[in-house]
N, C-alpha and C positions, 0 to 999 in steps of 0.2 A: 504494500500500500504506500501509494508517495502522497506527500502532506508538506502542505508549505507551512514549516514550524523551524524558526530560525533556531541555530546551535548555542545561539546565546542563553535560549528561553529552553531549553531540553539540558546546560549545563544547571542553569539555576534551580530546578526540577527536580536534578539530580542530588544539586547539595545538601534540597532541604529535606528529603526521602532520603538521605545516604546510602545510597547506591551510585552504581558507576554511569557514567555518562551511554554506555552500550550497552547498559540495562534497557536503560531508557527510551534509546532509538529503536532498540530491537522490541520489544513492547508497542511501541507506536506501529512499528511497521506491522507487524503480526494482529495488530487492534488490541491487543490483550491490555492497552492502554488508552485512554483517552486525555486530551489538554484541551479545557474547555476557554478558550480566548478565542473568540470573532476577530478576523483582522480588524475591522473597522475601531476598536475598540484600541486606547491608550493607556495605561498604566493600572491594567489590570492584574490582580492580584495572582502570580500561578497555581494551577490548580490540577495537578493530577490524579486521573481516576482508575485505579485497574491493578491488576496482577503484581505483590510483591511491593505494593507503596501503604503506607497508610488511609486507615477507612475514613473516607471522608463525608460531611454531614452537611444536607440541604435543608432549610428553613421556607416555606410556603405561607406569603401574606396574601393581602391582599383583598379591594372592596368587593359588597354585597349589594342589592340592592335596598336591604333594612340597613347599610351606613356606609356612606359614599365618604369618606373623609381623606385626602390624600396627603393630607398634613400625620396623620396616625399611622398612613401605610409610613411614609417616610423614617417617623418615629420609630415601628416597627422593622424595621431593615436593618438602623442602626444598634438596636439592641440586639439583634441576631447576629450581628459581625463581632461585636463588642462581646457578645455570649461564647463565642466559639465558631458559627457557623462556615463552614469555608465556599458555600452557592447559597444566592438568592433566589425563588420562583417570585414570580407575580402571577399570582391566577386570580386578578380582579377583573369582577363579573357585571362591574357597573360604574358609571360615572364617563369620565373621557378616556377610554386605553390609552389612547396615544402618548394622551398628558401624564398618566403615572407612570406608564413602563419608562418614559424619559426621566422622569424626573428621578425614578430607583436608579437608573444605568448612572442618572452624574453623583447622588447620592453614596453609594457602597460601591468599591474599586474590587470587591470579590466578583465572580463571574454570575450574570444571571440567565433564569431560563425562564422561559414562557411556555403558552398554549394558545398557538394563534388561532387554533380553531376558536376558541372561544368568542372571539373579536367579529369572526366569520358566521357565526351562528347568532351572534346578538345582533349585530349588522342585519342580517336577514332578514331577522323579528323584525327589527326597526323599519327595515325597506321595504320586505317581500309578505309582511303580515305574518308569516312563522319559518318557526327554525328549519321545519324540515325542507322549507323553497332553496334553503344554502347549496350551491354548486358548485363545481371544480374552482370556478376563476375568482369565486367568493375567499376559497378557502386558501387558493395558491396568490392572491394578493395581499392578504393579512400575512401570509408565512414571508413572502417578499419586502413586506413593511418590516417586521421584526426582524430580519436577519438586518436589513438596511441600517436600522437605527441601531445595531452592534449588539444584540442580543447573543451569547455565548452557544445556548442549547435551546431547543426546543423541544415538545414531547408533542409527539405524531403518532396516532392511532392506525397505524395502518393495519393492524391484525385486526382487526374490526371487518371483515370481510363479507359477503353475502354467504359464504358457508359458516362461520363462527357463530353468525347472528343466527342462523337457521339450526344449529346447535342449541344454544341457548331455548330457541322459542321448543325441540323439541324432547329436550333436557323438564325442561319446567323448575328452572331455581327458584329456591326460595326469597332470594335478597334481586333476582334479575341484574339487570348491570346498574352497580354505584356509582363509575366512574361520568363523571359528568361530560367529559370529551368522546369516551366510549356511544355513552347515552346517545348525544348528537349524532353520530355517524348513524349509530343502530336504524333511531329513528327516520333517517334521511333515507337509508339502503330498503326500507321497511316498507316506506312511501313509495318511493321511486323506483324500486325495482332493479335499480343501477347498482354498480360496484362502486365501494368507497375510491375515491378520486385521487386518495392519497397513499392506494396500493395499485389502482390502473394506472396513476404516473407516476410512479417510483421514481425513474428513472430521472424524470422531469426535476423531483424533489431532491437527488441526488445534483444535479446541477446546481440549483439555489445553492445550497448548504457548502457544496465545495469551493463557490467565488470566495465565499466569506468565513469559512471554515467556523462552521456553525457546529456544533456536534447532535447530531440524531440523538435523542430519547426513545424511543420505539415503546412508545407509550403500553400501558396492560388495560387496554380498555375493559379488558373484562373478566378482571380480577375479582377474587371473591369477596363479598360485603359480608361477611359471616362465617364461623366455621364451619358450616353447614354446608355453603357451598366450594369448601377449600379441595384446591385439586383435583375438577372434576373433568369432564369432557372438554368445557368449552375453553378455561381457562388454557387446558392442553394445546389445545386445538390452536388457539391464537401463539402461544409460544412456540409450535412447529412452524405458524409462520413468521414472526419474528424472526428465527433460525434462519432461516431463507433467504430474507434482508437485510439480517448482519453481513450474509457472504458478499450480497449484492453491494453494499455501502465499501467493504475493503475493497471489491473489483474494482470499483470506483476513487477509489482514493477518497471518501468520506469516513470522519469517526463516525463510530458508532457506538451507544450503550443501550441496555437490554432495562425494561422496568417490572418490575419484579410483583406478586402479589401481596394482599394486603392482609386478610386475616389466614389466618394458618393455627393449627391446632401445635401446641409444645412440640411434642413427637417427627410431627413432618416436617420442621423447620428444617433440618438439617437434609433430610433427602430431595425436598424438593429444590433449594438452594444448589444442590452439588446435577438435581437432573437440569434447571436452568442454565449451569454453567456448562455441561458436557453439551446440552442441546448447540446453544449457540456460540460454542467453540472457545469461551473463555473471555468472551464479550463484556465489559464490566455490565457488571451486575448493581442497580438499583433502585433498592427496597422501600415499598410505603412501610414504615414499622419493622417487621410484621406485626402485627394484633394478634398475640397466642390466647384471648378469651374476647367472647363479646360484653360483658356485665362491665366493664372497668367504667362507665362513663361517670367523668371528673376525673377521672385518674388514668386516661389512657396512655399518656405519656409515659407512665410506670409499665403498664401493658407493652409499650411499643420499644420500652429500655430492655425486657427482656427477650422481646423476638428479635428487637434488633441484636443484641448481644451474642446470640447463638447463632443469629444468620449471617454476620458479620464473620464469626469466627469457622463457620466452615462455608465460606468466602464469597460473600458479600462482598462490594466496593463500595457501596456506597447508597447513605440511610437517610430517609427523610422524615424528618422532625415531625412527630405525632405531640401535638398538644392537647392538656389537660380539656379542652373546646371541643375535642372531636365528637362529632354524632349531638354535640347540644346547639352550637353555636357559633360566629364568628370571633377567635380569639382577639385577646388584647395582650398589648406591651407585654405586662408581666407572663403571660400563658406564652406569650411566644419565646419569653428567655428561659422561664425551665424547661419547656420543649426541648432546645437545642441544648442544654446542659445534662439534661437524662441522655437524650440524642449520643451528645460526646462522652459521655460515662459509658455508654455502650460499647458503641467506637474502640475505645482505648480498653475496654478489657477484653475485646477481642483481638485487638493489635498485640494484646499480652500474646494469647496464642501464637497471631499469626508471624511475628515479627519478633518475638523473645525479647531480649535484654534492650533491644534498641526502642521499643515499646515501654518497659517498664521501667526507666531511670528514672524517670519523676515518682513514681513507688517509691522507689530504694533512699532518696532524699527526701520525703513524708514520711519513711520509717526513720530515718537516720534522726529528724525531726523531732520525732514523739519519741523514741528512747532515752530524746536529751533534755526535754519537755521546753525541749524551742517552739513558743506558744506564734512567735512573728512568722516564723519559715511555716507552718505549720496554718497557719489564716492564710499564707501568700499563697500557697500551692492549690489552696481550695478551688473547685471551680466555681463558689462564689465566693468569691474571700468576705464581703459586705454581710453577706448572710451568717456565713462560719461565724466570721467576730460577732456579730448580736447575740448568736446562741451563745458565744463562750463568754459573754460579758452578763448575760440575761439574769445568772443567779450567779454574784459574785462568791468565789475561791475564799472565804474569808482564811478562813483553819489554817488554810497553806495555797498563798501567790502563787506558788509555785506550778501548783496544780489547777482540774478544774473540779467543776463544783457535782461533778459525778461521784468521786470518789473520796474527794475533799484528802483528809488528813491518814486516810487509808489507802494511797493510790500506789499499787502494786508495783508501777515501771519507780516511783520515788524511797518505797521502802527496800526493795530489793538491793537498788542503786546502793542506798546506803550500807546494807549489808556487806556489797561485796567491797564498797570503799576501805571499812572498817579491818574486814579481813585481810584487803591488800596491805593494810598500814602495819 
C-alpha cells in the first residue's frame, strides 16, 4: 500500500510508540497500521492506530436537537483532550454542521472524525421532506465537504448492504439496528430498493479519501444494541463484508480501520475481537465499548471500562468512550471526562498485556510512590489528580500526616516501614 505520509511524521510516530522507525513503515504498508492526519490539516496532533503501538481512545460529542449549543460542544472537546483522549468524533445531529465541525477542527489539534452521512440524511429531511429521499450525490457531497474542511476519518457504513438489511429483516432482532448511520442507509435500501451508494461506489469513495488521506472507519452499522443480539447472523454478515473492503482500501492505497460491535456478553469479548481481526487481516480494530451487560444505565462507562479492557487486551486498537449518558441522554462536560478517563484506564491495562514493561512504568513509579507515602507523586500520576487530592484531603490524616485517613495511625506500608528501619539500625 503506498501512502503519502512524510518520514518526518512516521519518525515522530515512532519515538512516541518506541518502536523503530521500520516498525512503523512496514505496519502502514501492510494496513496493520493506521495515521489518522488529512493533508489539509496543520499541526495536528500524531496519532497512530494498529498492531504493536498503544490503545488509543476516541471521545464522541456533539448536538441534538433537544440542545443545539456549540459553545458546550467546544467546551466539551477541550475537556476530552485535557482528559486523555487522543480522537475527536462530532456526531452532531443538529444546528449548523458546517459551523461546528469547523469550529472542533480549529479548537482541538488531536485528529477528528465525522459521519457525513448524517449531514446527508438531515439535509434530505430538510430539502426532500425525508431521510429516506437521501441519494448517492447527497451522500458523496457531505463526504467531499468533510474531507475538504481536513477532517482526519470518517465512518462509512458501507456493510449496510441490501443482503445485510435482508438478514436483519429475516433474522427478527430484538434491538433491530441502533446504529443511527446504519439506520439511515437500512431505511433508504428499504424504500428504494437500490444498493447503498457507498458500497456500489467504493471505489469512487476510495478516490475522495486518498486526495486527502482521510482514513476509512468502515462503520458496524449493524452492530448489536443488546446482548441478545450479540454475534448473530447479521452482524456477521456485514463484517465479511467489511473484510472485503479493507482488501479493496490497501489495493488502493487508502487507510483503513475496521469498527467493531457494541454490546457483547463477558465470555465472547475475546473471541469475537480475535474472529474481527483474522476476518479483516489485522485491520485496526475499533471498538464502541464493548457493553459486557445491558442494566448498567448511569454507569455504562464502568460497563464499557470493562469490555473495553479485555477487548483491548486480546487486540483491540482502538476504544470509544462510553459515557455514564449512554441509552439516557445527551452527555455533558463532566460525563464526557470520566468517559474518556474509565476509557484510558482501560486502555493502559490492556497495554499492560499487550506491550509489558513499556506499558507499565507509570505502575512501577505509583508503586514506588505509595511505599514511600509520597502523597505529591502519588495525586500527580492520578488520572484525575483534582479529584484524587479532594478525596485524600476530604477526611483529614489527623493521627499521622503522614498517612491517609483510611488507615490513619495503623497504616500497614508506615508500620512495617518502621519495623524494618529499626531492625536495620
Amino acid at each position: 500500500m503506498s501512502l503519502n505520509i512524510e518520514s518526518t511524521t512516521v519518525k515522530k510516530l515512532a519515538e512516541t510508540e518506541g518502536v523503530e522507525e521500520e516498525f512503523i513503515k512496514k505496519g502502514l504498508k501492510n494496513g496493520y497500521i493506521v495515521l489518522l492526519q488529512n493533508v489539509a490539516r496543520e499541526d495536528v496532533k500524531i496519532c497512530g492506530i494498529g498492531l504493536g503501538l498503544h490503545t488509543k481512545v476516541n471521545a464522541n460529542l456533539g448536538t441534538s436537537a433537544d440542545l443545539i449549543d456549540p459553545v458546550l460542544e467546544k467546551e466539551k472537546a477541550k475537556v476530552a483532550v485535557k482528559s486523555g483522549a487522543d480522537s475527536i468524533m462530532d456526531l452532531s445531529s443538529a444546528g449548523s454542521l458546517d459551523e461546528i465541525r469547523r469550529m472542533i477542527l480549529k479548537t482541538v489539534k488531536v485528529p477528528l472524525g465525522t459521519v457525513p452521512v448524517y449531514q446527508a440524511a438531515l439535509e434530505a429531511r430538510e430539502q426532500k421532506d425525508a431521510i429516506i429521499n437521501m441519494d448517492e450525490d447527497d451522500i458523496f457531497r457531505s463526504i467531499e465537504k468533510h474531507v475538504k474542511d481536513g477532517v482526519d476519518f470518517i465512518t462509512v457504513h458501507c456493510g449496510v448492504t441490501k443482503n445485510t438489511v435482508e438478514e436483519i429483516i429475516k433474522r427478527g432482532r430484538l434491538m433491530g439496528i441502533v446504529s443511527r448511520g446504519g439506520a439511515f442507509h437500512a431505511a433508504t435500501i428499504i424504500h428504494t430498493g437500490e444498493e447503498n451508494p457507498l458500497y456500489k461506489n467504493y471505489d469512487y469513495l476510495l478516490e475522495i479519501c486518498k486526495e486527502y488521506n482521510t482514513t476509512l472507519s468502515l462503520g458496524d452499522g449493524i452492530r448489536p444494541g443488546c446482548l441478545e443480539d450479540a454475534n448473530d447472523s447479521p452482524q456477521i454478515a456485514e463484517m465479511l463484508v467489511i473484510s472485503e473492503l479493507v482488501e479493496r482500501a490497501r489495493k488502493a492505497g487508502v487507510q483503513a480501520m475496521v469498527e467493531g460491535p457494541g454490546h457483547i456478553p463477558l465470555h465472547e469479548v475475546e473471541p469475537i475481537v480475535k474472529m474481527y481481526k483474522a476476518s479483516c487481516k489485522n485491520a485496526p480494530l475499533y471498538l464502541l465499548g464493548p457493553l459486557v451487560t445491558d442494566i448498567a444505565a448511569g454507569y455504562d462507562h464502568i460497563a464499557g471500562g470493562i469490555g473495553g479492557a479485555i477487548a483491548a487486551a486480546a487486540g483491540a486498537d482502538f476504544l470509544c468512550v462510553i459515557t455514564s449518558s449512554e441509552h439516557l441522554g445527551l452527555p455533558g462536560v463532566e460525563e464526557i471526562k470520566e468517559g474518556v478517563i474509565a476509557a484510558k484506564i482501560a486502555a493502559h491495562a490492556a497495554d499492560i498485556v499487550k506491550l509489558g514493561k513499556k506499558a507499565s512504568k507509570l505502575d512501577k513509579r505509583m508503586s514506588i510512590a505509595r511505599a514511600n507515602l509520597n502523597w505529591k507523586t502519588q495525586l500527580k500520576l492520578a488520572p484525575d489528580p483534582e479529584k484524587a487530592r479532594k478525596i485524600h484531603e476530604n477526611i483529614k490524616a489527623e493521627h499521622d500526616p503522614e498517612t491517609c485517613s483510611m488507615c490513619g495511625d495503623v497504616c500497614a506500608i508506615k508500620l512495617l516501614s518502621e519495623k524494618l528501619t529499626r531492625k536495620k539500625e
